[in-house]
KEFI-276851 format. One record per residue (C-alpha): x, y, z; residue in one letter; residue number from 1; chain. Coordinates in Angstrom, 1 decimal, decimal comma, padded with zeros to 4 digits, always signed. Each point is the difference from the previous one (the first is absolute). Last residue first. Example, Ala and Ser with C-alpha at 12.3 -4.5 7.8 and 13.67 -1.06 7.14 Angstrom:
2
      x      y      z type seq mol
 +013,7 -001,1 +007,1    S   2   A
 -001,4 -003,4 +000,7    A   1   A
//
This chain:
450
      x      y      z type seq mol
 +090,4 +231,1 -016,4    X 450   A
 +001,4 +003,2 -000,9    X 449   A
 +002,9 +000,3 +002,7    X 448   A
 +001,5 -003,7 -001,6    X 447   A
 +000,5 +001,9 -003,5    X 446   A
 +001,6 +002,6 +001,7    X 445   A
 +002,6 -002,2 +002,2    X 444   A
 +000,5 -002,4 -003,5    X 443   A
 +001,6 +002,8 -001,5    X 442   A
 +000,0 +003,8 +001,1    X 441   A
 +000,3 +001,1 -003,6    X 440   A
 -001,0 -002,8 -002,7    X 439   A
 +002,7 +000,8 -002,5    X 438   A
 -000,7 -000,3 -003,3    X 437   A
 +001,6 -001,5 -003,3    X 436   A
 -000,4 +000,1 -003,5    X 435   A
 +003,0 -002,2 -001,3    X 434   A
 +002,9 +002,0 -001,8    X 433   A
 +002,8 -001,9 +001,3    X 432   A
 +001,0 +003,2 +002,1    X 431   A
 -003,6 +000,2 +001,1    X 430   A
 +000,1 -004,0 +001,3    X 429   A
 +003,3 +001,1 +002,2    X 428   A
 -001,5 +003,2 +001,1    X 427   A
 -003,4 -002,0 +001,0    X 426   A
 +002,1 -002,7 +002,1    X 425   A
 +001,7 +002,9 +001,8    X 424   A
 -002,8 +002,0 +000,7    X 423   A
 -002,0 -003,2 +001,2    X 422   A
 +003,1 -000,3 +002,2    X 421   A
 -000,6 +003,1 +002,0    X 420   A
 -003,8 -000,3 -000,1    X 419   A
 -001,4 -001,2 +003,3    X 418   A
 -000,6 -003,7 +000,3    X 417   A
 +000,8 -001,0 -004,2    X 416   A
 -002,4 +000,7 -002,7    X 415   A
 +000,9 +000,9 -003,9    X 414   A
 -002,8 +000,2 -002,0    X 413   A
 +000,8 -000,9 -003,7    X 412   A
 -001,9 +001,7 -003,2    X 411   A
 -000,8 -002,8 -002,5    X 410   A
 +001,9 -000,4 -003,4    X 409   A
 +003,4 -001,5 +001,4    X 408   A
 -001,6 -002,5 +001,4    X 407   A
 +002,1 -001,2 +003,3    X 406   A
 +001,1 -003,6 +000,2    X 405   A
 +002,8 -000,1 -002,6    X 404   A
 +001,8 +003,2 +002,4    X 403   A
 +001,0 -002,6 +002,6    X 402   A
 +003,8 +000,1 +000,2    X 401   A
 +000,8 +003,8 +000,8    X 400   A
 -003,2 -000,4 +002,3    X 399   A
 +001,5 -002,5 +002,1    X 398   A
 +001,2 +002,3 +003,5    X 397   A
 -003,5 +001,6 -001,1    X 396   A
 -001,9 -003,1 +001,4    X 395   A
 -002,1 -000,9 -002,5    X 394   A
 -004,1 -000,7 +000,8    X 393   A
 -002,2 +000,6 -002,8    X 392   A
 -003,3 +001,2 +001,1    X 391   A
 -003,1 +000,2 -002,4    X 390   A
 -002,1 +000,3 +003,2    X 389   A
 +002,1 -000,8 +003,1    X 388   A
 -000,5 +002,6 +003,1    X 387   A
 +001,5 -001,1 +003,0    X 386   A
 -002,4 -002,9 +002,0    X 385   A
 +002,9 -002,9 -000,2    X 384   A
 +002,6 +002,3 +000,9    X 383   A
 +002,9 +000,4 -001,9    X 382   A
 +003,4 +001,2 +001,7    X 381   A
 +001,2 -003,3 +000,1    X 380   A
 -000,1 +000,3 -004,0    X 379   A
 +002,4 +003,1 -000,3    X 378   A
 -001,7 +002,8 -001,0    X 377   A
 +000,0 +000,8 -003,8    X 376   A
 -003,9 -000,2 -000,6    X 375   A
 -000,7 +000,9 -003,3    X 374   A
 -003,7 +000,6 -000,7    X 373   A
 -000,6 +000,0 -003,8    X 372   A
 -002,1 +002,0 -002,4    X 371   A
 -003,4 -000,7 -002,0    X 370   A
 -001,8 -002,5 +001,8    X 369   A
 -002,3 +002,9 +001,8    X 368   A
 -002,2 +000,0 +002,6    X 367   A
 +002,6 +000,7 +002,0    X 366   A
 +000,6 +003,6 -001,1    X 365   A
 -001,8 +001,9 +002,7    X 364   A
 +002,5 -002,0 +002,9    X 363   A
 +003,0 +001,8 -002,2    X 362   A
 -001,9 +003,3 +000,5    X 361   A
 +000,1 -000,5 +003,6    X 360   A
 +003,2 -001,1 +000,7    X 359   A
 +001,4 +002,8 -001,7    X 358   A
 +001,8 +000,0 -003,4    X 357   A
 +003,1 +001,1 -001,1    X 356   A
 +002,2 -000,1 -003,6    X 355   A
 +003,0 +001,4 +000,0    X 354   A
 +000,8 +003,4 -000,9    X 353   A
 +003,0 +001,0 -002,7    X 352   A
 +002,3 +002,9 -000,4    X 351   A
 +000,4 +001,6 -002,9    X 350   A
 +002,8 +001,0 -002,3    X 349   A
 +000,8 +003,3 -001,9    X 348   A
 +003,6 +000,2 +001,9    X 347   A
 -001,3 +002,3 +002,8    X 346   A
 -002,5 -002,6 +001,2    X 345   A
 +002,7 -002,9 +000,2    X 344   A
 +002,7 +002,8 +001,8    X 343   A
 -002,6 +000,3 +002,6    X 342   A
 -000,7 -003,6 +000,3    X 341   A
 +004,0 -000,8 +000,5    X 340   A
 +000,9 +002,4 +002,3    X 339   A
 +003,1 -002,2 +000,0    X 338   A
 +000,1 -002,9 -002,5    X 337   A
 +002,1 -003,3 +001,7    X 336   A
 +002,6 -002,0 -000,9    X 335   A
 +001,3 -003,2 -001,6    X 334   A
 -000,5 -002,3 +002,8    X 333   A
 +001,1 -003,2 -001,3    X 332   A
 +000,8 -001,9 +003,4    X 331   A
 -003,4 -001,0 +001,1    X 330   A
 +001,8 -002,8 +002,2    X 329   A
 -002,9 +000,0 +002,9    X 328   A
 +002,2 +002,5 +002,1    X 327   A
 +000,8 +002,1 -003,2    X 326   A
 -004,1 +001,0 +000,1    X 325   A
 -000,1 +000,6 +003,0    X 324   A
 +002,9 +001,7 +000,1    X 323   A
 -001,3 +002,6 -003,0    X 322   A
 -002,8 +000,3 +002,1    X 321   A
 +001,4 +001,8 +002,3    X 320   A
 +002,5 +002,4 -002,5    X 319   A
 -003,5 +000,7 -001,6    X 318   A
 -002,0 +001,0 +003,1    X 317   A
 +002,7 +002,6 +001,1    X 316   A
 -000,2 +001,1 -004,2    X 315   A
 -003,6 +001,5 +001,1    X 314   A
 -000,3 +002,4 -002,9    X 313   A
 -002,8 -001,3 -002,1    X 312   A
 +001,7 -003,6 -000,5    X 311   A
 +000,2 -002,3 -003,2    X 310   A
 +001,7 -003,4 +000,8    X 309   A
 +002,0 -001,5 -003,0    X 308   A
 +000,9 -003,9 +000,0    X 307   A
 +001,4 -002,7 -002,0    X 306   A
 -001,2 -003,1 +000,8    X 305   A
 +002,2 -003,0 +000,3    X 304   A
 -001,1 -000,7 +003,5    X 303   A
 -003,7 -001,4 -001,7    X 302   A
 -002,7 +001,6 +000,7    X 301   A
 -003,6 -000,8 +001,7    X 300   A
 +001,4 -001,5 +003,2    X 299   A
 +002,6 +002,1 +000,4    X 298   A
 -001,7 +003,0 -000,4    X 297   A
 -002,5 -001,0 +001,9    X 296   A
 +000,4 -001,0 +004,0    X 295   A
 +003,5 +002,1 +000,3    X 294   A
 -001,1 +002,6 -002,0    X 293   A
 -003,3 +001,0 +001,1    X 292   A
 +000,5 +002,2 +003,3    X 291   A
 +001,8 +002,6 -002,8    X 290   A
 -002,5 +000,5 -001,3    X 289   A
 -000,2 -001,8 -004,0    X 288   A
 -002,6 +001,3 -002,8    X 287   A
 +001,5 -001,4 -002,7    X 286   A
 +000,8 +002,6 -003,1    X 285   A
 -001,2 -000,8 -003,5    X 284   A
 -001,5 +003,8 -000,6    X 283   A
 +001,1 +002,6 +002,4    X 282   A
 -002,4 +000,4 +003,3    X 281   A
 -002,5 +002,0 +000,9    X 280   A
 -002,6 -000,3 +002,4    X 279   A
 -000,4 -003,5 +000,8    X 278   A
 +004,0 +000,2 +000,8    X 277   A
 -000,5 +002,9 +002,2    X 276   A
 -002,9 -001,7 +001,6    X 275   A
 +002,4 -003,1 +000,4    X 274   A
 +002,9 +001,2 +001,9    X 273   A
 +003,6 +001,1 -002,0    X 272   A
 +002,2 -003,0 -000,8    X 271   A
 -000,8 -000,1 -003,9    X 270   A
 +001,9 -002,5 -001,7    X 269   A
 +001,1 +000,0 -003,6    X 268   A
 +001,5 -003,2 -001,2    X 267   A
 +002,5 +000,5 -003,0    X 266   A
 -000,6 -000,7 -003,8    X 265   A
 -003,1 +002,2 -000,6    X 264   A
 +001,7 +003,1 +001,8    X 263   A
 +003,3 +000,0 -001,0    X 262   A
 +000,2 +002,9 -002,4    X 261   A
 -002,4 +001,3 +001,6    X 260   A
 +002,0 +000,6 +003,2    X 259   A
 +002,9 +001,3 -002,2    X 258   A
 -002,0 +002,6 -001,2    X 257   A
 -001,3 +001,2 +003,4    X 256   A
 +003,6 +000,0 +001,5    X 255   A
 +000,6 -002,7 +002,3    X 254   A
 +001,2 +000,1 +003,6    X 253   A
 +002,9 -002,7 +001,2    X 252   A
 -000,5 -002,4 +002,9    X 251   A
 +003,1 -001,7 +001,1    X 250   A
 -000,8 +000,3 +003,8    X 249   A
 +003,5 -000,4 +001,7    X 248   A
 +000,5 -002,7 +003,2    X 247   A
 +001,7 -002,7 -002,0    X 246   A
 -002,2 -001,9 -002,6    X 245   A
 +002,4 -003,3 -000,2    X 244   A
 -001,3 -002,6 -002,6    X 243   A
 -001,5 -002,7 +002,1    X 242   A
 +001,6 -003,3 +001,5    X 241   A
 +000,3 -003,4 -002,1    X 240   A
 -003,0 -001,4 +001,7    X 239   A
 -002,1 +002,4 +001,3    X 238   A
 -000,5 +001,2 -003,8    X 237   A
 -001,4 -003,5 -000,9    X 236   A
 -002,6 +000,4 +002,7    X 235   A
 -000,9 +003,9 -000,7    X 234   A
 -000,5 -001,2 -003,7    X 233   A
 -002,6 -002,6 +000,9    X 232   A
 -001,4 +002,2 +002,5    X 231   A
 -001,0 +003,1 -002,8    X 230   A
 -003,3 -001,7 -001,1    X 229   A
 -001,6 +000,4 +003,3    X 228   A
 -001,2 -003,8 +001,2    X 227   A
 -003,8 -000,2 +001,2    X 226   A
 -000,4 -002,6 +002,6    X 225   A
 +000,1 -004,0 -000,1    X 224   A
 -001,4 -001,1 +003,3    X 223   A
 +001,2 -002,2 +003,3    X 222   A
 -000,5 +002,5 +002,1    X 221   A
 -003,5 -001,5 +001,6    X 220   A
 +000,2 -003,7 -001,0    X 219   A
 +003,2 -000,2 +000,7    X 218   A
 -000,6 +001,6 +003,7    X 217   A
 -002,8 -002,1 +000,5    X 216   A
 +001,9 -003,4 -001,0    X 215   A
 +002,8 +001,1 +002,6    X 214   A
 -002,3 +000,2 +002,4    X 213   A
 -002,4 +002,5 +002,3    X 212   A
 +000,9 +003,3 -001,6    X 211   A
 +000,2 +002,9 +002,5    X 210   A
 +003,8 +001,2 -001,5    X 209   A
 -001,9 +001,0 -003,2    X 208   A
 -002,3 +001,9 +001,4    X 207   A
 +002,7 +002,7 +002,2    X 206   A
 -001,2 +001,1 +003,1    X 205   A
 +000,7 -002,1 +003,0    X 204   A
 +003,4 -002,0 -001,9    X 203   A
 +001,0 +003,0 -001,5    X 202   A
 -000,2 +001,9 +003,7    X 201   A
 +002,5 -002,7 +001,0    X 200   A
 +002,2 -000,4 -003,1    X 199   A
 +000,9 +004,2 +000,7    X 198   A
 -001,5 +003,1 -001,6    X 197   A
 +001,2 +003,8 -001,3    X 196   A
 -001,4 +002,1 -002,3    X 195   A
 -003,7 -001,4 -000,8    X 194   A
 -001,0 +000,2 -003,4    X 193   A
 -001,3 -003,6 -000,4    X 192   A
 +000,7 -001,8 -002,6    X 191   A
 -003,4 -002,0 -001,2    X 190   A
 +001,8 -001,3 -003,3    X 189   A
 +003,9 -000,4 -000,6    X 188   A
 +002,8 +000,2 -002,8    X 187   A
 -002,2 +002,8 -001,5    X 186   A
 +001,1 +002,3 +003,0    X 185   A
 -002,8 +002,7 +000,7    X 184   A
 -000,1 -000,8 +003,8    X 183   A
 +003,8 -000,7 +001,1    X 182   A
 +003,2 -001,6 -000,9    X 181   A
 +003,3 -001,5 +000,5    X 180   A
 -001,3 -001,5 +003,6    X 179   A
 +001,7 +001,3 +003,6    X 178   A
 -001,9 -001,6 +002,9    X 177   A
 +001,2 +000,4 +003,3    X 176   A
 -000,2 -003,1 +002,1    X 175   A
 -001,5 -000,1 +002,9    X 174   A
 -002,2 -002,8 -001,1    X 173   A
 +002,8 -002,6 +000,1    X 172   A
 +002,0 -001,6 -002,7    X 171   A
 -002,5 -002,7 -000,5    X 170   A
 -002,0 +002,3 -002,0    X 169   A
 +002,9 +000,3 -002,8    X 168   A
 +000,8 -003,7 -000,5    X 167   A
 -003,1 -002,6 +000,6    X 166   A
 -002,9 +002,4 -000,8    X 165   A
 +001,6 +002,4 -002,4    X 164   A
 +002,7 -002,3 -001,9    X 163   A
 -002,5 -002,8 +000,2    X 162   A
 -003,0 +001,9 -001,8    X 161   A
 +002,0 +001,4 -002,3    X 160   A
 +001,3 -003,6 -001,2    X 159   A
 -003,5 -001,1 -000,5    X 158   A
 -000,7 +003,2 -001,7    X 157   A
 +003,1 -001,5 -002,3    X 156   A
 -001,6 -003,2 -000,1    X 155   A
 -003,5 +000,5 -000,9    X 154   A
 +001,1 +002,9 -002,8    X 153   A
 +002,1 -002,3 -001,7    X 152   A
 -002,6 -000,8 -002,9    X 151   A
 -001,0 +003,7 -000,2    X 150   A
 +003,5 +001,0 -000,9    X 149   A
 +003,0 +000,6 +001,9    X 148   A
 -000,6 +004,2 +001,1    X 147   A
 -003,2 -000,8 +000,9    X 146   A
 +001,1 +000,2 +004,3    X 145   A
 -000,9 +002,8 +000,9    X 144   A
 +001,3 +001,6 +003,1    X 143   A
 -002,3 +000,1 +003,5    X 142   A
 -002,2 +002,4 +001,7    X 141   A
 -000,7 +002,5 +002,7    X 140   A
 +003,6 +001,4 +000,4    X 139   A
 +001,5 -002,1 -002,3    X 138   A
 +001,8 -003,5 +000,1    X 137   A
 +001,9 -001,7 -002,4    X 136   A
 +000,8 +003,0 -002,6    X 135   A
 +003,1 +000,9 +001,8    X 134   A
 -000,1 -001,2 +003,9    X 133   A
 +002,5 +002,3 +001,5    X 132   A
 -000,1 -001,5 +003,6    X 131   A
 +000,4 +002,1 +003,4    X 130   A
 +001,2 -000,7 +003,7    X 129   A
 +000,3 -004,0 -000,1    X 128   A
 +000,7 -001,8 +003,1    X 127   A
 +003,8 -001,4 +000,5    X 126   A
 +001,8 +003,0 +001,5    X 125   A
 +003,2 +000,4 -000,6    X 124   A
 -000,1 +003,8 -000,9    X 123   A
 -003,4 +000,3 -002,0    X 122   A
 -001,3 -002,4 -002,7    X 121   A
 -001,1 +001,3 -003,0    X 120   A
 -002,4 -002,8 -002,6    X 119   A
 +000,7 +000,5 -003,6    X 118   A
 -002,6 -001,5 -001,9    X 117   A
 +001,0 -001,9 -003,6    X 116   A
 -001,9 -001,1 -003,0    X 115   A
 +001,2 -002,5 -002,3    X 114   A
 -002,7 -002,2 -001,0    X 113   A
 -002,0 +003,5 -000,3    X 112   A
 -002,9 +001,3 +001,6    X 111   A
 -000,1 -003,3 +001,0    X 110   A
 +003,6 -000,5 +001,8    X 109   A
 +001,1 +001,5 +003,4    X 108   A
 +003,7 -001,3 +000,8    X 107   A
 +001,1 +002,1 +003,1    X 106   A
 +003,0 +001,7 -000,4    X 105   A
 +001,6 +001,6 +003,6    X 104   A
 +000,9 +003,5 +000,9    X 103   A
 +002,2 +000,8 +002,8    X 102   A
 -000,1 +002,8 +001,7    X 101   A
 +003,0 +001,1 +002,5    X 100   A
 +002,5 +001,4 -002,5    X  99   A
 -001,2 -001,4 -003,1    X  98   A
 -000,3 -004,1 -000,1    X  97   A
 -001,1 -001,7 -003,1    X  96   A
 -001,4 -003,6 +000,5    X  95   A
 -000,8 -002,4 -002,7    X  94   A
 -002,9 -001,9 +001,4    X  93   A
 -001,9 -000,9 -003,2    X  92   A
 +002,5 +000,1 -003,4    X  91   A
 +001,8 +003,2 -001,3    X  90   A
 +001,7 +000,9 -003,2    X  89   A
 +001,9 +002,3 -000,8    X  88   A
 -000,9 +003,1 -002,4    X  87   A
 -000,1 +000,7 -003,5    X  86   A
 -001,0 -001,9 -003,5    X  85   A
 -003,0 -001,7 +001,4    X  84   A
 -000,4 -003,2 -002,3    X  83   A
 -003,1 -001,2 +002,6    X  82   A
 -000,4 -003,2 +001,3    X  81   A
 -001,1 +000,4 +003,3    X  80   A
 +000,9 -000,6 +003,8    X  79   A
 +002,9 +002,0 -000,6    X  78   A
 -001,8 +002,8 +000,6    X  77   A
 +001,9 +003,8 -000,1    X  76   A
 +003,2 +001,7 +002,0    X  75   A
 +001,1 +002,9 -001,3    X  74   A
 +003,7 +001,3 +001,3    X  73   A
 +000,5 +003,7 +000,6    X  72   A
 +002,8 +002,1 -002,0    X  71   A
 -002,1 +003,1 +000,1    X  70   A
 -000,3 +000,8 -003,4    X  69   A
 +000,0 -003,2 -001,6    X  68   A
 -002,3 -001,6 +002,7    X  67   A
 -003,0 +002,6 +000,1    X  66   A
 +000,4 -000,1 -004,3    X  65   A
 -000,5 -003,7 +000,2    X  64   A
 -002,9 -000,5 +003,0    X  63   A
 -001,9 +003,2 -001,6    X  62   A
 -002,8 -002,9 -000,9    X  61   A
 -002,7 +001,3 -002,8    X  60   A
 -003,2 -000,3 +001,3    X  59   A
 -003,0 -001,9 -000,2    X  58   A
 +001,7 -003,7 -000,8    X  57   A
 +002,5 -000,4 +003,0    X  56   A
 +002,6 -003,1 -000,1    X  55   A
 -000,2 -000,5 +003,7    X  54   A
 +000,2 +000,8 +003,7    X  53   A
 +003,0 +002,5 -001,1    X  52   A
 +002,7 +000,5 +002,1    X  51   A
 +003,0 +003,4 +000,1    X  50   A
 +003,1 +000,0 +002,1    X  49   A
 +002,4 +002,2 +000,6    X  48   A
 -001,9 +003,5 +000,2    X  47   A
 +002,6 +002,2 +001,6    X  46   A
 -001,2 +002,3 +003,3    X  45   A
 +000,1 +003,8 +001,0    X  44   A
 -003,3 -000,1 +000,6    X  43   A
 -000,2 +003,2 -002,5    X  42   A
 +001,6 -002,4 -002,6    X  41   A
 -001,6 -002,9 +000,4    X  40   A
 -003,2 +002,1 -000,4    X  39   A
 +001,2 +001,4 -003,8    X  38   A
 +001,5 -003,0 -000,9    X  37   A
 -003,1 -002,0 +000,4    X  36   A
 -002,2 +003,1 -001,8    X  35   A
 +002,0 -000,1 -002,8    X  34   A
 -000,7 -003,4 -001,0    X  33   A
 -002,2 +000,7 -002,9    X  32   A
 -001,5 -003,5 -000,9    X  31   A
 -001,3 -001,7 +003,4    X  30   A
 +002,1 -001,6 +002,6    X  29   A
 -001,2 -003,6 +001,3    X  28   A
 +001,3 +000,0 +003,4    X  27   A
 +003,1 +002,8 +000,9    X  26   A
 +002,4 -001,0 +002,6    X  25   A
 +002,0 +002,5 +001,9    X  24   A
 +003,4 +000,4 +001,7    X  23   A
 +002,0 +001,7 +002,6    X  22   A
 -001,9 -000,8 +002,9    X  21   A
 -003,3 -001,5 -000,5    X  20   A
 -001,9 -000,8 -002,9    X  19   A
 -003,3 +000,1 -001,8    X  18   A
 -001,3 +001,8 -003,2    X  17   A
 -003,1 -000,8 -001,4    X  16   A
 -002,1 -000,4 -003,4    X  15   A
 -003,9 +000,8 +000,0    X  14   A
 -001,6 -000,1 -003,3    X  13   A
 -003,8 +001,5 -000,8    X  12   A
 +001,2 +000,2 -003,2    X  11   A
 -000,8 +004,2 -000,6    X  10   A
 +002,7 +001,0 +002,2    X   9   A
 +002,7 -002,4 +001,4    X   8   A
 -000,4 +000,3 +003,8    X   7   A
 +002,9 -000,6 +001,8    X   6   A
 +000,7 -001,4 +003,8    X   5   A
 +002,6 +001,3 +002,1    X   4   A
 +001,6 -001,9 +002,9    X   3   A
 +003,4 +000,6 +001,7    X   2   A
 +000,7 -002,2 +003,0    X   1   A
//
């Protein structure tokens, strides 16, 4: 049997590759496809066949371009209504045999109403080896189940629930546990970042498999959680199939004069780490690692963005989070400013600092009315106990749509736990021209003081 699980970089996404003699299935492909062809290739195998679990809303699907080019046949949900524009559809227990494998549908809804596992059966053997479980069941958690509205949240959790308890874990507990994604995923809380893990050890270690009832479990996962911006356009992408990107990095340099031509109508990110940014930085430009992207950019901006990355000579981490950025359908990369501080300072121009204050100098200022505390951690992360005077609490996925609450003539404290996305919130308010800080070290610092 050949095996091979991908990792897509910056999603936290895991596709896979299974088969047995002469051909290969491929479960929910990610954007640049390369990397499919390239290992069927040295196996010495064709990809014939390619599932998806379900219509998937953090990345763009490679299902279309995987299929074209290597002649496989996609098989996605029937078991919703959906206008998909590619692919055949499947109901629970269709049955796909390859070589001495066969691979089985099992109808999963609550993450979605459509949602598919894949469960592998070896040779003619009736117990289960290994199930591809999508967004149903994690290592450590469970998917979310939002995606209909607060006013369907009791039954699709209520679906979950079933398609975990009365589907998947019935299966057996040596069954090897395969999910779409792991710890960072924004389609999941509480991942875990274990490698490797089977429906036995889930059921001893993972919370949300210890719940008592049916009502318990609702009442636990059945929540409404924070949305990126970018899923609405990654959901009606997944449905007609995305542009192609092929395998080449279409990332062109820009002269300084062309750069500043552009500069006010495109988005500027800054992918270097945040005490470079603090230091110096070109006016307007988002502070944006690389580790960021997939949880922020999407969230904060819209896919129509045009972009333009300025490096200082590292074009390795440029071509990387070009992908990451084409793998959440940021298509309009327009190109990227090499050297791009040095040639700023030659040209007359100069850099700009951002605003930073310790811990301890922020604590010094709390007798005061005059500024604002913006806490842009997500609300679980709040702890009864954390610091709150003059605190306004907005997640920074929603900052883009929450400006109104912030006076634009105080100062603005940004706090999150260590600092990374406190940068990022405060280069976002700076480029809108607010007066913002950056509490370095976060909530950790101000919790040492006390």
């Amino acid at each position: 049997m050949f095996f091979k699980r991908i990792e897509t970089k910056g999603l936290s996404h895991y596709s896979y590759m299974i088969g047995d003699g002469d051909y290969i299935a491929v479960i929910d492909p990610m954007r640049d496809v390369g990397i499919y062809m390239h290992e069927a290739r040295l196996a010495g195998m064709k990809i014939k066949y390619i599932f998806e679990t379900h219509r998937n809303e953090d990345f763009v699907s490679g299902s279309r371009e995987l299929g074209e080019k290597t002649g496989a046949i996609t098989y996605i949900s029937d078991h919703d209504d959906l206008d998909y524009e590619y692919g055949e559809k499947i109901k629970d227990g269709f049955e796909l045999q390859i070589g001495e494998i066969r691979i089985k549908a099992l109808h999963t809804p609550g993450h979605t109403l459509g949602h598919l596992s894949y469960v592998v059966y070896e040779k003619d053997s009736q117990e289960a080896y290994m199930v591809f479980t999508g967004d149903c069941l994690f290592m450590g958690g469970v998917g979310r189940t939002d995606f209909y509205g607060e006013e369907n949240l009791e039954k699709t959790t209520g679906l979950l629930y079933d398609s975990v308890f009365k589907k998947l874990l019935p299966l057996g507990d040596k069954v090897l546990l395969f999910p779409a994604h792991g710890a960072g995923s924004a389609c999941g809380e509480a991942i875990d970042g274990r490698e490797y893990s089977t429906l036995g050890y889930e059921r001893l270690t993972n919370d949300a498999l210890k719940m008592e009832s049916k009502e318990e479990f609702i009442s636990k996962f059945g929540k409404m959680r924070i949305k990126p911006r970018y899923f609405n356009s990654i959901e009606k992408l997944n449905l007609k199939g995305a542009s192609f990107v092929g395998s080449d990095i279409i990332l062109n340099p820009l002269t300084l004069d062309e750069f500043k031509t552009l500069k006010n109508d495109v988005l500027v990110l800054d992918i270097r780490d945040k005490e470079a940014f603090i230091g110096g930085h070109i006016s307007g430009s988002i502070y944006m690692k690389k580790g960021l992207i997939s949880s922020f950019l999407g969230a904060i901006y819209t896919t129509e963005q045009k972009i333009v990355f300025v490096v200082n000579g590292k074009i390795d981490d440029i071509e990387e989070v070009y992908w990451y950025c084409k793998r959440i359908g940021f298509d309009n990369i327009v190109g990227y400013l090499p050297e791009a501080f040095g040639q700023w300072e030659k040209s007359g121009e100069e850099l700009e600092k951002l605003n930073t204050i310790t811990a301890i100098k922020f604590k010094e200022l709390s007798g005061s009315n005059e500024f604002i505390l913006l806490d842009i951690r997500k609300k679980e992360e709040i702890e009864a106990d954390d610091y709150d005077k003059d605190r306004i609490h907005i997640p920074l996925q929603h900052i883009y749509k929450c400006l109104e609450q912030l006076e634009f003539e105080k100062p603005i404290y940004v706090l999150c736990a260590s600092g990374q996305r406190s940068t990022l919130g405060a280069s976002y308010l700076k480029a809108r021209n607010y007066e913002a800080w950056v509490i370095t070290g976060g909530v950790k610092m101000l919790e040492a003081l006390e």
